[in-house]
Z-matrix of the N, CA and C atoms (Angstrom, degrees):
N
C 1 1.432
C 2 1.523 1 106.27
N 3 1.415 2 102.28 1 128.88
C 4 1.843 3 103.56 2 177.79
C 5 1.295 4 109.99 3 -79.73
N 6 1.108 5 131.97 4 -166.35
C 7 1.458 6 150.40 5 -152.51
C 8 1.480 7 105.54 6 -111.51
N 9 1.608 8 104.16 7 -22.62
C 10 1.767 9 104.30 8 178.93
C 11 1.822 10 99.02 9 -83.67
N 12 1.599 11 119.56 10 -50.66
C 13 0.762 12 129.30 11 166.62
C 14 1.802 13 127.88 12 -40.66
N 15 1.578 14 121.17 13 -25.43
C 16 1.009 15 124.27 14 -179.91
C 17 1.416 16 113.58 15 -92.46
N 18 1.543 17 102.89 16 -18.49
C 19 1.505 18 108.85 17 -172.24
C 20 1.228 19 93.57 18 -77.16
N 21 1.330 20 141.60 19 -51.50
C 22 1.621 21 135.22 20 -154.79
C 23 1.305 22 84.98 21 -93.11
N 24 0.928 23 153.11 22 8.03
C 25 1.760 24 128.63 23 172.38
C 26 1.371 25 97.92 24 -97.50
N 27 1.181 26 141.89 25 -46.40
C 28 1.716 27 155.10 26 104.18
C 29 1.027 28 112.37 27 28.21
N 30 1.237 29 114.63 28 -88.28
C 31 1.982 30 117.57 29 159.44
C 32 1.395 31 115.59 30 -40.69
N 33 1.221 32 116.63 31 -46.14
C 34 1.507 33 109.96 32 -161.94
C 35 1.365 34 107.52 33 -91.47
N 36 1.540 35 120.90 34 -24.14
C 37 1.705 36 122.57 35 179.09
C 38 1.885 37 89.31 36 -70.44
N 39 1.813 38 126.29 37 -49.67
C 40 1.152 39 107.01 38 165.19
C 41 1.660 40 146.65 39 -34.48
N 42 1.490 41 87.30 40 -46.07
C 43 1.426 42 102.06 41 -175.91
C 44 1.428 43 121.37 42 -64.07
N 45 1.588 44 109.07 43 -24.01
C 46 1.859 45 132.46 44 177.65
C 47 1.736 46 106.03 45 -72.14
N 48 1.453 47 89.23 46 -47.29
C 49 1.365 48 93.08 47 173.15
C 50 1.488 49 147.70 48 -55.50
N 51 1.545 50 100.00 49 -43.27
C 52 1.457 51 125.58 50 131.69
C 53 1.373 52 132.62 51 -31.65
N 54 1.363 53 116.75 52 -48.19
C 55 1.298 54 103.53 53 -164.23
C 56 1.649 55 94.28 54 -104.59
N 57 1.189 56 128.82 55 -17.88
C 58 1.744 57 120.40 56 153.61
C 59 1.713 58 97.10 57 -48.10
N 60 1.417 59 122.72 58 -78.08
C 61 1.277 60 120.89 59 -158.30
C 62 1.393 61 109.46 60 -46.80
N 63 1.488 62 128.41 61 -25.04
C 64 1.495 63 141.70 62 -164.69
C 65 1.611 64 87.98 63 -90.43
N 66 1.073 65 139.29 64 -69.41
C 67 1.928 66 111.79 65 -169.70
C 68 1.519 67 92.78 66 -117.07
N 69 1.461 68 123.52 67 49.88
C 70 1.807 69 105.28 68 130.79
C 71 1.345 70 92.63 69 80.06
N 72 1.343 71 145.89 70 23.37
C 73 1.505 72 134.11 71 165.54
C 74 1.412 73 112.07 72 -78.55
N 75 1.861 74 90.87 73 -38.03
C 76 1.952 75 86.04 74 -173.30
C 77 1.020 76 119.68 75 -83.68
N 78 1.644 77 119.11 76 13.13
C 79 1.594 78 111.03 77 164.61
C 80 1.759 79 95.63 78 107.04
N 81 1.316 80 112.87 79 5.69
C 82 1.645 81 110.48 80 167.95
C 83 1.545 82 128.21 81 -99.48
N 84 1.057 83 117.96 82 -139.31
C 85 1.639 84 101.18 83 177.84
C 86 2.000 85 97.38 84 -139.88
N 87 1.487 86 105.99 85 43.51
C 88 1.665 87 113.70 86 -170.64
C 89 1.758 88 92.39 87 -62.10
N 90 1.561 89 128.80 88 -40.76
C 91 1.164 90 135.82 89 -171.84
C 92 1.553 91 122.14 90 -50.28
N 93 1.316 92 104.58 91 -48.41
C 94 1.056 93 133.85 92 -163.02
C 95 1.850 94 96.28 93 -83.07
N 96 1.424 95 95.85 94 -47.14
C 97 1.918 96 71.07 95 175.30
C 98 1.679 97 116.02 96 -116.59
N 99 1.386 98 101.64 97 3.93
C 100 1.612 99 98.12 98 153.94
C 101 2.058 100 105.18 99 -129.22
N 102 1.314 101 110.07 100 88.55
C 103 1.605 102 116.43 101 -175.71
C 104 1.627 103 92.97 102 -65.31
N 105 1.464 104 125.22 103 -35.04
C 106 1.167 105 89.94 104 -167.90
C 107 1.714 106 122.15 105 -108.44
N 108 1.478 107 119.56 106 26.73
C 109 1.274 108 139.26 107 127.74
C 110 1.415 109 126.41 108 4.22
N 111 1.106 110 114.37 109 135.39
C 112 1.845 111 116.30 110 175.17
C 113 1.239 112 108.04 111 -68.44
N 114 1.640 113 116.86 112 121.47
C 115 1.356 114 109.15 113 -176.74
C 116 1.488 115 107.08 114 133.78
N 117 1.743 116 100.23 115 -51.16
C 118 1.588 117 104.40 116 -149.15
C 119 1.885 118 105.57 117 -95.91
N 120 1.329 119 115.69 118 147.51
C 121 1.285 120 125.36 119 -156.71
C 122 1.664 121 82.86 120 -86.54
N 123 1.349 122 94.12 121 -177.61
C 124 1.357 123 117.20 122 152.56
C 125 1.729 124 124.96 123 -56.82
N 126 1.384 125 100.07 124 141.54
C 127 1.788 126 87.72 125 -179.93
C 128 1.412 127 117.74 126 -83.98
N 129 1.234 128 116.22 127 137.89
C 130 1.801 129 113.26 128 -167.89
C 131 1.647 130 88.74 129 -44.96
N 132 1.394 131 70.64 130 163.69
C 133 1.795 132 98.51 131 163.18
C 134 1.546 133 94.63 132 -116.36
N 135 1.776 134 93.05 133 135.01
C 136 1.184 135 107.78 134 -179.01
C 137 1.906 136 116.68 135 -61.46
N 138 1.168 137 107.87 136 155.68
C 139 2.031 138 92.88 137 161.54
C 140 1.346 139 114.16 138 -31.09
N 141 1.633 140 112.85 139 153.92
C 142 1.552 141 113.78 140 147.90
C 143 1.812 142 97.00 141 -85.46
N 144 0.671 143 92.55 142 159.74
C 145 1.776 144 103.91 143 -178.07
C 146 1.481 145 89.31 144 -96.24
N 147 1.584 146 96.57 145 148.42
C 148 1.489 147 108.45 146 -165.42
C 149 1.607 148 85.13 147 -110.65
N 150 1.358 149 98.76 148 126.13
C 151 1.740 150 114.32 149 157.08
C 152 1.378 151 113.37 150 -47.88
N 153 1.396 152 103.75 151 136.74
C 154 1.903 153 100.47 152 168.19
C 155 1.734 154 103.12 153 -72.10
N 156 1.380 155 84.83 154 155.42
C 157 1.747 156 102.40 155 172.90
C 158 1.504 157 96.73 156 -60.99
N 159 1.365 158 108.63 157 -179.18
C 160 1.346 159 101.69 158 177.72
C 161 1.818 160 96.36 159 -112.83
N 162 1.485 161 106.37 160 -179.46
C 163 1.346 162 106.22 161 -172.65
C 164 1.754 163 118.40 162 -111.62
N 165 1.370 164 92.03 163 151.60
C 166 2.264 165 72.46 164 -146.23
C 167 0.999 166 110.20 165 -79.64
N 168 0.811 167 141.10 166 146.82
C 169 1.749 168 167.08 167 -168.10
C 170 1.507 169 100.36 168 -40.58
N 171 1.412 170 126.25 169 130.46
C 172 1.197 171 101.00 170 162.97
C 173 1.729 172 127.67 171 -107.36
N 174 1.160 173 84.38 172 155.74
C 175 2.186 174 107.47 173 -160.93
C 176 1.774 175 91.59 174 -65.71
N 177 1.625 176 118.21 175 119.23
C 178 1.322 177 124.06 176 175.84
C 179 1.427 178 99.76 177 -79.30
N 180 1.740 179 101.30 178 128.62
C 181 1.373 180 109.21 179 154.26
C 182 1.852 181 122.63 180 -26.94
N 183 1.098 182 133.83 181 145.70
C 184 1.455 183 121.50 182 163.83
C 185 1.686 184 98.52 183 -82.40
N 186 1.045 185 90.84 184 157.44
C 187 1.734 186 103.86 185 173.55
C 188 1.158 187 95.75 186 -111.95
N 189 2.011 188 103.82 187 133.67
C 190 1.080 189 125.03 188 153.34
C 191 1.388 190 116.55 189 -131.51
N 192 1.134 191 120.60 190 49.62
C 193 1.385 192 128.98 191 170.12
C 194 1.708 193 109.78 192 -74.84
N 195 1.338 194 104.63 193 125.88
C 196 1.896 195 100.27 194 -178.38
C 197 1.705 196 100.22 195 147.41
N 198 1.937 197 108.94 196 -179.38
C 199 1.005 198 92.27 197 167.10
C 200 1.730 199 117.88 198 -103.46
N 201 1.001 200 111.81 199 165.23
C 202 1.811 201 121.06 200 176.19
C 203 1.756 202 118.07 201 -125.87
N 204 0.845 203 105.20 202 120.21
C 205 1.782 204 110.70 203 161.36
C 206 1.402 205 104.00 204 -98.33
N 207 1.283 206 117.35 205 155.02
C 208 1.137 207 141.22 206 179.55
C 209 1.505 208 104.80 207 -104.84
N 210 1.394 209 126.52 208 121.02
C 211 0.893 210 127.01 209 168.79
C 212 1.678 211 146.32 210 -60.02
N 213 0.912 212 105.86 211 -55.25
C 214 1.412 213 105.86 212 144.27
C 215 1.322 214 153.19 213 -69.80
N 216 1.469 215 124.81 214 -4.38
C 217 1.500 216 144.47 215 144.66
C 218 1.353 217 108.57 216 -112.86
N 219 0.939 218 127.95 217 19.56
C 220 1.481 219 123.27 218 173.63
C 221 1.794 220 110.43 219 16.31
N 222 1.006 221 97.64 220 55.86
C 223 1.621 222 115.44 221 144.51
C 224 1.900 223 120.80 222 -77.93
N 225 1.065 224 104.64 223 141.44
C 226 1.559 225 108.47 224 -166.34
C 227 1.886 226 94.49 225 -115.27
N 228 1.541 227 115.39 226 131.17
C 229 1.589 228 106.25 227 161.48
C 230 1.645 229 99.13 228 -144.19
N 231 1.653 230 84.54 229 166.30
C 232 1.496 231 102.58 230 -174.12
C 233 1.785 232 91.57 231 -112.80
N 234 1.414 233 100.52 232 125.11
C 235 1.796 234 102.84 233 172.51
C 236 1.299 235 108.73 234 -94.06
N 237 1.464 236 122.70 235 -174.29
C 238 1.336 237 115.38 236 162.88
C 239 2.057 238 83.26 237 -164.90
N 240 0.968 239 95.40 238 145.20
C 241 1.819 240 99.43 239 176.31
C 242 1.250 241 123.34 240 -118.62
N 243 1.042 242 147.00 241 141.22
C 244 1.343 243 143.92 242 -173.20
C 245 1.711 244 97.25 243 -152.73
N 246 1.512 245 119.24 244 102.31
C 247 1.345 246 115.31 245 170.31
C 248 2.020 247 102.35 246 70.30
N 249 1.237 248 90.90 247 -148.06
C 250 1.914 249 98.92 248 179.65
C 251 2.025 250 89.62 249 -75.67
N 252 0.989 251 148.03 250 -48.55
C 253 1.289 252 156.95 251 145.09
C 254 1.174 253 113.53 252 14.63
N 255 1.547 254 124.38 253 96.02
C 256 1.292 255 130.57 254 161.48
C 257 1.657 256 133.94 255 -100.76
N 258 1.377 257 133.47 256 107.63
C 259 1.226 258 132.69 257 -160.10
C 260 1.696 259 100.83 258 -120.92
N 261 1.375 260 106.06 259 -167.24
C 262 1.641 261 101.52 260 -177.15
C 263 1.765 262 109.78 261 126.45
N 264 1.528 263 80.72 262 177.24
C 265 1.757 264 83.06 263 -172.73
C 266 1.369 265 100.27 264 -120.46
N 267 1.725 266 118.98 265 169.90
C 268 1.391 267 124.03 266 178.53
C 269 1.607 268 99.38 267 -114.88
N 270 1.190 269 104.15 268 123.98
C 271 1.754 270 116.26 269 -142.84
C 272 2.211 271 98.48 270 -94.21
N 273 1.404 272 89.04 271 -51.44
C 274 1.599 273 95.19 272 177.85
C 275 1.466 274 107.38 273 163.55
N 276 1.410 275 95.42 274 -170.77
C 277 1.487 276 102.93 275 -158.21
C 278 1.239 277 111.32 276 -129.09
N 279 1.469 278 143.15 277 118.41
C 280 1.322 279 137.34 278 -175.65
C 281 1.709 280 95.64 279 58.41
N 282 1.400 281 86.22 280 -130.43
C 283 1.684 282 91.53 281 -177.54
C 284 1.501 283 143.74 282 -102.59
N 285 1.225 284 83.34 283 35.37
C 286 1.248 285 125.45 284 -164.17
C 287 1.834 286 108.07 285 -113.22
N 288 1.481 287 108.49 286 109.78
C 289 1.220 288 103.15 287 -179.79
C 290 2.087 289 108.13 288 -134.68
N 291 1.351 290 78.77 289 123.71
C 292 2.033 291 80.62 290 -165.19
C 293 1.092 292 110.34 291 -81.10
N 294 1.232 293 119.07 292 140.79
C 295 1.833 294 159.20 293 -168.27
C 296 1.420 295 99.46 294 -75.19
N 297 1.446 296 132.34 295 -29.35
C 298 1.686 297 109.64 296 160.14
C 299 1.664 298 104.14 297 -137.36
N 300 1.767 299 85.58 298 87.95
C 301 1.514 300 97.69 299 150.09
C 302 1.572 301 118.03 300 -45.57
N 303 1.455 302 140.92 301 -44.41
C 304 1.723 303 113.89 302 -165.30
C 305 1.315 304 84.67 303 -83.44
N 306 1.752 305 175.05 304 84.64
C 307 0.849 306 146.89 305 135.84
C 308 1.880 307 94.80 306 -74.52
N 309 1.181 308 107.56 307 162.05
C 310 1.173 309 116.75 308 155.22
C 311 1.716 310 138.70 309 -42.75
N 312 1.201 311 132.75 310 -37.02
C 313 1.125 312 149.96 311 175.35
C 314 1.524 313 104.47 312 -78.49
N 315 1.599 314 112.19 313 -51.53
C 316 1.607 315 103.85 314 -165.99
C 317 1.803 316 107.42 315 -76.87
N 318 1.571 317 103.92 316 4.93
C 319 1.244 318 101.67 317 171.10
C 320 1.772 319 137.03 318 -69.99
N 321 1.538 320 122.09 319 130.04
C 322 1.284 321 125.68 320 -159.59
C 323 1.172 322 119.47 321 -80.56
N 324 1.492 323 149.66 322 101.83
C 325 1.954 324 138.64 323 146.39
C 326 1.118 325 109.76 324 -100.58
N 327 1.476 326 81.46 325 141.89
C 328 1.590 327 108.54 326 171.31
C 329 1.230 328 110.96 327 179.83
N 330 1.597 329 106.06 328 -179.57
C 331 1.899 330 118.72 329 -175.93
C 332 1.101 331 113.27 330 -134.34
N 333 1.513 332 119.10 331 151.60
C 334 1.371 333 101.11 332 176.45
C 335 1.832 334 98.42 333 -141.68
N 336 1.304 335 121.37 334 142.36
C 337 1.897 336 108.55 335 -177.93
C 338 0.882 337 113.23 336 -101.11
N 339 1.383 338 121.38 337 -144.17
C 340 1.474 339 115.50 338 -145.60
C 341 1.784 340 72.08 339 -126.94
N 342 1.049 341 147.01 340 -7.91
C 343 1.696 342 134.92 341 141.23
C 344 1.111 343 118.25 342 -43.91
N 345 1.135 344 117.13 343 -45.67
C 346 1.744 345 119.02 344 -163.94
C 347 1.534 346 130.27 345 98.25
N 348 1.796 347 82.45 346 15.63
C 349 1.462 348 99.43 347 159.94
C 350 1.619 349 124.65 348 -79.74
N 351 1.372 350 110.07 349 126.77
C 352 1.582 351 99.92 350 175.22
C 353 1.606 352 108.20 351 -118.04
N 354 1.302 353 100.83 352 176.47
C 355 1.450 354 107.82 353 148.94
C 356 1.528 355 113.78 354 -165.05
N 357 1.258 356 133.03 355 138.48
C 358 1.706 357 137.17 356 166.46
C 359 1.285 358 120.43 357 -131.29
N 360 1.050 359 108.25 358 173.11
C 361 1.852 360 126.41 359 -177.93
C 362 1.326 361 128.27 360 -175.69
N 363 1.180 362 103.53 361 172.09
C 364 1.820 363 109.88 362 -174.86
C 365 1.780 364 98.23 363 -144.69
N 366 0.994 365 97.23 364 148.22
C 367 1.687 366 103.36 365 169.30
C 368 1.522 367 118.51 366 -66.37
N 369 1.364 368 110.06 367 -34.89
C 370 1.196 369 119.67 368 177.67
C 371 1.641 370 121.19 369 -55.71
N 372 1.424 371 131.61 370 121.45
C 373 1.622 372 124.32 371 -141.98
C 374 1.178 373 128.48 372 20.66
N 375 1.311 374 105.91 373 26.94
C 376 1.820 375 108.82 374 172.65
C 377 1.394 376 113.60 375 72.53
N 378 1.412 377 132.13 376 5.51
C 379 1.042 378 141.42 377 176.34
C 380 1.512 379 122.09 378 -37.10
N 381 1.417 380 120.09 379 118.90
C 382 1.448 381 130.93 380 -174.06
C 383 1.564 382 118.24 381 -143.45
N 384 1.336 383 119.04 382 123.41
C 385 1.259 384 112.82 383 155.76
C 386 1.418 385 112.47 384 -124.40
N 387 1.627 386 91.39 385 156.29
C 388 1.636 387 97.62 386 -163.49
C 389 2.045 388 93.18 387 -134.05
N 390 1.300 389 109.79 388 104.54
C 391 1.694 390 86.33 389 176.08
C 392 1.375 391 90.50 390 -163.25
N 393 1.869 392 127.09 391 -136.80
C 394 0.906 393 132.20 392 -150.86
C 395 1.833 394 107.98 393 -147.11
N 396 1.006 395 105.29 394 153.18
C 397 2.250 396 110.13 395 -173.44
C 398 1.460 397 70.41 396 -93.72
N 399 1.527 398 119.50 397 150.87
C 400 1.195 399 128.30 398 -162.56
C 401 1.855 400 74.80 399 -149.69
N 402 1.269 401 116.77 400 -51.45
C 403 2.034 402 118.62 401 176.57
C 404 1.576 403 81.51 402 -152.48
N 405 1.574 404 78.04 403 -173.06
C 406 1.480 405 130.19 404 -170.37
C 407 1.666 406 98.56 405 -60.22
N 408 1.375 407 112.95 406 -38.42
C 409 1.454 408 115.38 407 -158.35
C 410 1.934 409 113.26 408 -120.38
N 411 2.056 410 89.15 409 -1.66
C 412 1.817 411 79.48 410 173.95
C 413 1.557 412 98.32 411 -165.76
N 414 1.638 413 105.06 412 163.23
C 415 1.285 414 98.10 413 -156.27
C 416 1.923 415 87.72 414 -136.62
N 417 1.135 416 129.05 415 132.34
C 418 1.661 417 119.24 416 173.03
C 419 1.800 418 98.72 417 -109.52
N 420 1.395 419 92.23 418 143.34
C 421 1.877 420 97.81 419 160.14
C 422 1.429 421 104.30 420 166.22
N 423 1.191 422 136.31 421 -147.95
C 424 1.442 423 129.43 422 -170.26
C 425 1.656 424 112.68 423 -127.17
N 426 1.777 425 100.65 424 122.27
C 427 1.560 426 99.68 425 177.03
C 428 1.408 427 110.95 426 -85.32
N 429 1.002 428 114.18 427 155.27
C 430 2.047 429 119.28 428 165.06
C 431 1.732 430 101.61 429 -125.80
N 432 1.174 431 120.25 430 140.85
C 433 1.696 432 139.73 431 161.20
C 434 1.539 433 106.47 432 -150.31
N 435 1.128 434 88.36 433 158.33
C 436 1.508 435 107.83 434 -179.46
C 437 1.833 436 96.68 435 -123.70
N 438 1.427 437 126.41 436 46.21
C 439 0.897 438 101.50 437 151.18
C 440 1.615 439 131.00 438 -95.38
N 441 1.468 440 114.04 439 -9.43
C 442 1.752 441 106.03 440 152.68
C 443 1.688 442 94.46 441 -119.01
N 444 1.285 443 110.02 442 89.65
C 445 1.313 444 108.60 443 163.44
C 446 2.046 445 105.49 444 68.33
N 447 1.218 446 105.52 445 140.00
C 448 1.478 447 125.75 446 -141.31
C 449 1.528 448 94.09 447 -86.20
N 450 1.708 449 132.71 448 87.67
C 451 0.907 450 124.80 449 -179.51
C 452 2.041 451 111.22 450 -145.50
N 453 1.196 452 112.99 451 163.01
C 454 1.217 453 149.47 452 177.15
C 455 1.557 454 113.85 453 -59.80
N 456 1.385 455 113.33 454 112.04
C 457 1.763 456 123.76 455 171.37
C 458 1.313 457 114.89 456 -131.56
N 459 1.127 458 112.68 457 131.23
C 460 1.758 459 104.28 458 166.95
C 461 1.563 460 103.03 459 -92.58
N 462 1.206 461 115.03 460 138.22
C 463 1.014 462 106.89 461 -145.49
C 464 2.159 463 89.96 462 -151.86
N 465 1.457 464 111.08 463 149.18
C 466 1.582 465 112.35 464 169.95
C 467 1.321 466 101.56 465 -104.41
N 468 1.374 467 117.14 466 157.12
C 469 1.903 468 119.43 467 175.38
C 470 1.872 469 77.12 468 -128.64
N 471 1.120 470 85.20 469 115.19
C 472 1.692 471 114.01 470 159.89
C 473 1.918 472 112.23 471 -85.31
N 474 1.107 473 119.44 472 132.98
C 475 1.226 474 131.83 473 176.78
C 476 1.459 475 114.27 474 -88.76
N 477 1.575 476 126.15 475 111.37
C 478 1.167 477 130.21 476 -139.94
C 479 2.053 478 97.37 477 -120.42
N 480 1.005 479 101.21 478 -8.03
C 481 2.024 480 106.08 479 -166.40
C 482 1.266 481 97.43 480 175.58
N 483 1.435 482 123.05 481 154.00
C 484 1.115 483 137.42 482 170.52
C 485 1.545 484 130.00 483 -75.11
């Protein structure tokens, strides 16, 4: 090999060399500071950033604040609501309406969710209902008292006053 011949093989093994170092083939960083270099692609595109989901709505308690009779035992109550939070008094029975509502016994707990599941009670004849807000003005599911003996009614609570 002559000397003219070594020079351009020289140049040209240079010139390879170059253009690895120019888009990053030979393992250097030619890309990175010449991107637009023989060789070198396009520069990624970064992510689009993904939006957050949104956050779900939240499900309003039903309100049952007011009074209710129960239709079929004609039990009478006073609710009061605060949140899922059910308080209140147990008012009377048929026709029968008792002279100290705060006593202890005629006092009301219970919960109710954002389904429209409820449930309340009083100690007083063991009184319990367990059912569902169906509206604003009535509720179906099953009462239990033990005031003639400790038994089971399906029963509606009609909304009687606010």
């Amino acid at each position: 090999m002559n000397a003219m011949q070594k020079s351009v093989t020289l140049a040209g093994a240079l010139a390879l060399a170059l253009t690895f170092a120019a888009c990053d083939n030979g393992g250097g960083d030619g890309c990175a500071q010449n991107p637009l270099g023989p060789g070198c692609g396009p520069s990624p595109t970064p992510p689009s950033p993904v939006a957050p989901s949104p956050s779900p709505t939240p499900v309003p308690v039903p309100s049952v604040s007011g009074s209710w009779d129960s239709e079929a035992r004609r039990w009478h109550f006073r609710l009061q609501q605060s949140g899922s939070t059910i308080t209140g008094q147990l008012l009377g029975y048929r026709d029968v309406y008792y002279s100290n509502p705060d006593h202890g016994d005629l006092a009301i707990r219970g919960t109710v969710s954002s389904t429209g599941a409820i449930t309340f009670g009083a100690a007083a004849f063991a009184v319990n209902f367990d059912g569902h807000v169906d509206s604003s003005s009535r509720m179906t599911g099953t009462l239990c008292d033990c005031a003639n003996a400790c038994r089971n009614y399906g029963d509606i609570m009609v909304k009687t006053a606010n």
